[in-house]
C-alpha positions as CSV (number, residue, x, y, z in Angstrom):
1,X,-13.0,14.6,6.9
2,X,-12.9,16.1,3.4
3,X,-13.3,13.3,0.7
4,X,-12.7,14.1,-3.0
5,X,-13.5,11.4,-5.6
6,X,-12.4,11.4,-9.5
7,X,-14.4,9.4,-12.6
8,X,-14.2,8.0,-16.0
9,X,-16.1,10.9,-17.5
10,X,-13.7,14.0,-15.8
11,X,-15.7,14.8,-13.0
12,X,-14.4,15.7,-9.8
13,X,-16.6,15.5,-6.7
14,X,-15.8,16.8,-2.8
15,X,-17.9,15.1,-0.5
16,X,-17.9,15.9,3.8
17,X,-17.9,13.5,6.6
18,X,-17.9,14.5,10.4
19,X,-15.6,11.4,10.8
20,X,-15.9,12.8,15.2
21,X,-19.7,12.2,15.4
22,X,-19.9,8.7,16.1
23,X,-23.8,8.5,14.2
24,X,-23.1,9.9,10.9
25,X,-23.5,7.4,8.7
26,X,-23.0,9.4,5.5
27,X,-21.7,11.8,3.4
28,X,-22.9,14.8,2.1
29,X,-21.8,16.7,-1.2
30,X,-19.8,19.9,-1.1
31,X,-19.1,20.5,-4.7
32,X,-19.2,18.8,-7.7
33,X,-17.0,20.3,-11.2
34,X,-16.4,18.6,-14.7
35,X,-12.6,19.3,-14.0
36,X,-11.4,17.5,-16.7
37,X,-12.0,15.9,-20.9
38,X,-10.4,12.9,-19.7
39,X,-10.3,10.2,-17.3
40,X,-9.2,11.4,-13.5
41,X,-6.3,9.2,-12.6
42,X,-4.7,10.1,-9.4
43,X,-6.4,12.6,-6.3
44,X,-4.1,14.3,-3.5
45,X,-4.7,16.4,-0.5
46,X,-3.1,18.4,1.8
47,X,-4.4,21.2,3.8
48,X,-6.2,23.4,1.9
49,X,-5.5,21.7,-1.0
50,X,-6.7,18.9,-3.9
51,X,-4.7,18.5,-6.8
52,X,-6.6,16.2,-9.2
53,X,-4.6,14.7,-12.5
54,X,-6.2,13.4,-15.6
55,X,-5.3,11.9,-19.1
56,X,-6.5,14.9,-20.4
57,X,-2.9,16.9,-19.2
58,X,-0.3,14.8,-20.7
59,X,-1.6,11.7,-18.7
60,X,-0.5,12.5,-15.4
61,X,-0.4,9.3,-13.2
62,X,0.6,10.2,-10.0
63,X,1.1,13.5,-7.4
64,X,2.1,13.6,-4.0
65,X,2.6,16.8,-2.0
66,X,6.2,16.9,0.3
67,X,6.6,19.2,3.0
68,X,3.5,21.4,2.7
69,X,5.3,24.0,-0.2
70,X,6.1,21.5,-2.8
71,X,3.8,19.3,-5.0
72,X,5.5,16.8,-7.0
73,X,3.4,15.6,-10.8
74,X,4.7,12.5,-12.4
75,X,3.8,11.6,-15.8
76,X,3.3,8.8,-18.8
77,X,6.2,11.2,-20.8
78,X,8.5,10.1,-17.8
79,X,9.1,13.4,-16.4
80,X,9.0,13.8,-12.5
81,X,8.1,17.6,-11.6
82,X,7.9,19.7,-8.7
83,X,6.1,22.5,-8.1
84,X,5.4,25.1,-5.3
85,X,2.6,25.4,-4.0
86,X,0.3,28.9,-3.8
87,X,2.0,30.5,-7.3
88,X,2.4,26.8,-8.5
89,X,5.3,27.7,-10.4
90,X,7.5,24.4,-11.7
91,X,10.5,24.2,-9.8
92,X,12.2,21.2,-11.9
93,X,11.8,18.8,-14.2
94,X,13.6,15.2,-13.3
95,X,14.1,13.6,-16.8
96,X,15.1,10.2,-16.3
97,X,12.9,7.7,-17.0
98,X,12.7,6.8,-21.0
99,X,8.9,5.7,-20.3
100,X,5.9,6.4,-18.3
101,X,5.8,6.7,-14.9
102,X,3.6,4.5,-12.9
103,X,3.5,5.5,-9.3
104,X,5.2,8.0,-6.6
105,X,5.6,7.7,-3.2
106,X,6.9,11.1,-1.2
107,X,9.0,9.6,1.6
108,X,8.2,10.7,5.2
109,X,10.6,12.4,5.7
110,X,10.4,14.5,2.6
111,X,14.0,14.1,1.8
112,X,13.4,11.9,-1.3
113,X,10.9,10.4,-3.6
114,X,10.0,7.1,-5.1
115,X,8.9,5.9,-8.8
116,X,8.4,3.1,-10.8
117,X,8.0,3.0,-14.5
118,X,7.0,0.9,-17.4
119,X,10.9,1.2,-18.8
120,X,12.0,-1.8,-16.1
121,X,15.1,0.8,-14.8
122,X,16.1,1.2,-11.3
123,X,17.7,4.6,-10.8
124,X,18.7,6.1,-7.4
125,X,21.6,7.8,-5.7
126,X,23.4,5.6,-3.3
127,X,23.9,8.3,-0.7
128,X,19.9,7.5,0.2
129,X,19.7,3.7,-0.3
130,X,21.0,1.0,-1.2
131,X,18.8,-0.8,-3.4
132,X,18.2,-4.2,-4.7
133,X,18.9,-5.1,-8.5
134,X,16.0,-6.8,-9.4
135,X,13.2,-4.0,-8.4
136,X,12.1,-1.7,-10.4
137,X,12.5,1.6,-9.4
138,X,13.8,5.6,-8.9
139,X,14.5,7.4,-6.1
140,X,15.1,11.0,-6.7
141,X,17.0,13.0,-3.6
142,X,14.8,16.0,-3.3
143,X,16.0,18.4,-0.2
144,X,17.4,20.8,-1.1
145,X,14.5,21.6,-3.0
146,X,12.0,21.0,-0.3
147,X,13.4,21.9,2.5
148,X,13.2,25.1,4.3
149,X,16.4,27.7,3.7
150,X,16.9,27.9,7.2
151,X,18.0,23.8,7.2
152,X,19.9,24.3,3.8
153,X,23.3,23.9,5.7
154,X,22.6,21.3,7.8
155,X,21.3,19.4,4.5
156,X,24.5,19.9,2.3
157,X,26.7,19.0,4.9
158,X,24.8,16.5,5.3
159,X,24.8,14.9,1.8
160,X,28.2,15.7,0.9
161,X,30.4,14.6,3.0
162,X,33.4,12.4,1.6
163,X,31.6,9.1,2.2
164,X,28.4,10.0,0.2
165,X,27.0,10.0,-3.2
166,X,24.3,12.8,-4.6
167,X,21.8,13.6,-7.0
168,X,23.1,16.5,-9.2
169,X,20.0,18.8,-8.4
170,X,21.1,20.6,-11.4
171,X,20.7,17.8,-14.2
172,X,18.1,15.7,-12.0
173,X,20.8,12.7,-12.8
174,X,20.9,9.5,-10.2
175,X,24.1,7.6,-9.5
176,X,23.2,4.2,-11.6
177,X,21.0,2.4,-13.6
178,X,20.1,-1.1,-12.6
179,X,17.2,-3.2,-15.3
180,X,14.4,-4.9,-14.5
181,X,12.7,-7.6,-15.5
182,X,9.2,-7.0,-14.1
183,X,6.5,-4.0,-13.9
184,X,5.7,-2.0,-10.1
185,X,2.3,-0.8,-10.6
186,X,2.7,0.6,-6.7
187,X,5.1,1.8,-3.8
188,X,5.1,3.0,-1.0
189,X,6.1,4.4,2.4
190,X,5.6,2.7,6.2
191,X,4.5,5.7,8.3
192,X,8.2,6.4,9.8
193,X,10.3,6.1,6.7
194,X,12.2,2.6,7.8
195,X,10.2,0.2,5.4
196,X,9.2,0.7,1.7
197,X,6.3,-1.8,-0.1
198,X,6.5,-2.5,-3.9
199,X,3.9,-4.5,-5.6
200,X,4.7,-7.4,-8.3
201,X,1.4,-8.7,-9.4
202,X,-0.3,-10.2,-6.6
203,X,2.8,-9.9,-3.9
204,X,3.5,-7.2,-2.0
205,X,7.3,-7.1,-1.1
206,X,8.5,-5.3,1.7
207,X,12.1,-4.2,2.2
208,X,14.3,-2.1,5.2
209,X,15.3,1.1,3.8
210,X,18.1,1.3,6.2
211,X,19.9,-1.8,4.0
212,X,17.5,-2.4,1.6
213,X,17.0,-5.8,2.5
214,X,13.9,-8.2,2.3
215,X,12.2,-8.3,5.1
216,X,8.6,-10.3,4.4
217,X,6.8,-11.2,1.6
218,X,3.0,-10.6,1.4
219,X,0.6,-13.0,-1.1
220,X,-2.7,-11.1,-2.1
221,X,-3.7,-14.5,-4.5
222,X,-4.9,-11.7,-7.1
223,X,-3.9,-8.4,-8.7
224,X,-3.3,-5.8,-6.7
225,X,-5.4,-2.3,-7.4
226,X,-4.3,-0.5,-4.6
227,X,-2.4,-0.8,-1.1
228,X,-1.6,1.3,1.8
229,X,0.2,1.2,5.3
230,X,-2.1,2.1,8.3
231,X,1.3,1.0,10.9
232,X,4.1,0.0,10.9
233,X,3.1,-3.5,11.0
234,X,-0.4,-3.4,9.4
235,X,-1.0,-2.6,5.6
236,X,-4.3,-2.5,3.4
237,X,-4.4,-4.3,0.6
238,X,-7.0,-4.4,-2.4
239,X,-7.7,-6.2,-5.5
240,X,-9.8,-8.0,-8.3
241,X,-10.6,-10.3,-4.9
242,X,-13.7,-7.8,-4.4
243,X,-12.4,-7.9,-0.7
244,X,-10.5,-5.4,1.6
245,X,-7.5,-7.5,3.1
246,X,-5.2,-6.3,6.2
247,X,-2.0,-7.6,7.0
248,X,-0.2,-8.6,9.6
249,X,3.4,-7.3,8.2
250,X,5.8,-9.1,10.8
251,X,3.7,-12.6,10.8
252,X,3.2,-12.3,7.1
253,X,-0.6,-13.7,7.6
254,X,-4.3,-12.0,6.3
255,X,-5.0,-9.9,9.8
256,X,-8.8,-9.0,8.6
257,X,-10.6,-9.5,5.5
258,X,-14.3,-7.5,4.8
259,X,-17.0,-9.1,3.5
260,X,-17.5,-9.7,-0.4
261,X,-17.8,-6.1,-2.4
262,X,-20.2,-5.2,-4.9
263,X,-17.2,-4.2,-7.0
264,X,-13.2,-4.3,-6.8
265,X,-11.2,-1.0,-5.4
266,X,-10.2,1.5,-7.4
267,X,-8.3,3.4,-5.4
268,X,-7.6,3.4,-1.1
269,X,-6.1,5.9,1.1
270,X,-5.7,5.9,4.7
271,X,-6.1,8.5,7.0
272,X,-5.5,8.9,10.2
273,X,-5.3,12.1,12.7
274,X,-3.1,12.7,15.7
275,X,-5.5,12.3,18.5
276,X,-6.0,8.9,20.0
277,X,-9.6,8.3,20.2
278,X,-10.4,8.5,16.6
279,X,-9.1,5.2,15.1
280,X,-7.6,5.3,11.6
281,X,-10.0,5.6,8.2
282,X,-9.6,3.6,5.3
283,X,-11.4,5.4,2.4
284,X,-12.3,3.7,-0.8
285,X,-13.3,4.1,-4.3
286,X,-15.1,1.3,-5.9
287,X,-15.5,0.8,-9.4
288,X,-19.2,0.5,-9.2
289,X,-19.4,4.0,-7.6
290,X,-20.0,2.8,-3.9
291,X,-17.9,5.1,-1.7
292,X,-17.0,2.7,1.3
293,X,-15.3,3.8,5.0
294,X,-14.0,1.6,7.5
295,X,-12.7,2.7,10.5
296,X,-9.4,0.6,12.0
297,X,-8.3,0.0,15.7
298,X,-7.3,-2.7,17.9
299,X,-6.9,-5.0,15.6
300,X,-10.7,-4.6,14.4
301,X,-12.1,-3.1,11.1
302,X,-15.5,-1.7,11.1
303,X,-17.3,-0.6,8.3
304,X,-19.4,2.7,8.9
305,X,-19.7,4.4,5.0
306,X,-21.6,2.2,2.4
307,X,-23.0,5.3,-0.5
308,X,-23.6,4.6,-3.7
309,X,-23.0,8.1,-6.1
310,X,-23.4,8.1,-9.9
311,X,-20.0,8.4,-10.9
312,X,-17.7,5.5,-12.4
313,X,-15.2,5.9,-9.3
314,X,-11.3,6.1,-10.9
315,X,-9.4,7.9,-7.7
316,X,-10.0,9.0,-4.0
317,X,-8.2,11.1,-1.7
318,X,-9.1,12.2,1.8
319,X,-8.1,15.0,4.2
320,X,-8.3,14.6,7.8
321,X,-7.8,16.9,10.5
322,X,-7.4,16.5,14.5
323,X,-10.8,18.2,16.0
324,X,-8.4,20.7,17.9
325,X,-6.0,21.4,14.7
């Protein structure tokens, strides 16, 4: 496993752990760069890739890669970009959002993508989801973008047909504009697509994407930095608490909780790897500069990475491939 960490000060450190050799208890430093002038807010990986975004570049806040040949940037100017990926040219700008952008969440799918931002809007074609009035939220329809040509008829047919709304690709425009009255610091995607998370404060509400209805309700009892499905029916959750919590979606009830932190999470990610004897890994970036690992299965979360670095830990990402990949 490939971890890359972000600070306070710009840096940008790559760190290795042989996540398939059941004694290593530690990581050990591939490279570390002073990347950026400015704080590193967000980290993402994919393949042989790391994208790292900082308030030094017009404060980006959030990137996600979709479909291995696009990277989507979103930013505090409220533009939503996507670019491809080996000439990293900029493919389009969304403009939409009249503030910043706090979060995006790439759908599994790749067929769409999900933002919140600080000007309380919700903005999404109806084509995709139906959505609910008071969340804060747009959801940009991004396929024929992403997608592969050879799937480009299959897509258009697909979107429209006489019943359905679309994006115009062209002007990045969404069907309608609903207000909000509160702030969605994060989103996010359950590992097939069918449920979406958003966080208010310390809840974490979760709705079906099929009719966009509420399905459970998830109290944290303090601010939310960070939160992350591992399953459908389990989700990390981490806060000023100075704990690691994981739910039990369905049952709406704390799962597991890890012992007392020497500082709150930063920033989480989960990875996980299609062969079944390596249980999922929950990587995390603690404001302290502890770098801390757990590994999940069976209803059991373990602990195995406790190492302290020198940085003042903003962002983490991780890449994790199958042994046999």
């Amino acid at each position: 496993m490939e971890v890359v960490v972000g600070d306070y000060n710009g840096e940008v450190a790559g760190l290795h752990w042989d996540i398939y050799d059941s004694e290593s208890k530690s990581l050990t430093l591939d490279f570390s760069n002073q990347n950026h002038s400015g704080s590193v807010k967000v980290l993402s990986a994919l393949d042989d890739y790391f994208t790292s975004g900082s308030t030094d570049e017009s404060s980006i806040t959030a990137l996600e890669f979709a479909a291995k040949s696009h990277l989507l940037s979103a930013a505090e100017d409220g533009l939503l970009t996507i670019w491809k990926c080996k000439s990293w040219e900029c493919m389009k700008n969304f403009k939409g959002h009249k503030s910043a952008i706090s979060c995006l969440a790439v759908h599994p799918s790749n067929t769409m993508a999900m933002t919140a931002s600080k000007d309380k809007t919700i903005r999404c074609s109806d084509s995709m989801l139906t959505v609910p009035q008071h969340l804060q939220l747009f959801i940009y329809s991004t396929v024929s973008i992403i997608f592969k040509p050879d799937l480009q008829d299959f897509i258009l047919k697909l979107l429209f047909s006489p019943n359905k709304r679309v994006w115009n690709l062209v002007t990045g425009r969404p069907s309608f504009v609903v207000n909000s009255k509160e702030d969605v610091p994060f989103v996010g995607w359950s590992p097939s697509g069918q449920l979406y998370a958003l966080v208010v404060k310390n809840i974490v509400y979760i709705y079906e994407l099929k009719t966009a209805s509420f399905v459970h309700k998830l109290d944290f009892q303090n601010r939310i930095t960070s939160m992350q499905f591992i399953s459908e029916n389990i989700i990390a959750i981490a806060g000023d608490a100075t704990t690691l919590k994981l739910y039990d979606i369905s049952n709406e009830i704390c799962l597991l909780e890890s012992e007392k932190l020497p500082s709150r999470i930063k920033s989480m990610k989960v990875c996980s790897t299609p062969n079944p004897v390596i249980p999922n890994a929950i990587v995390t970036a603690l404001s302290g500069g502890y770098i801390k690992i757990w590994k999940y299965e069976s209803n059991s979360m373990k602990e195995v990475i406790s190492q302290k670095t020198h940085m003042r830990l903003t962002s983490i990402c991780c890449l994790l491939k199958d042994i046999n990949s």
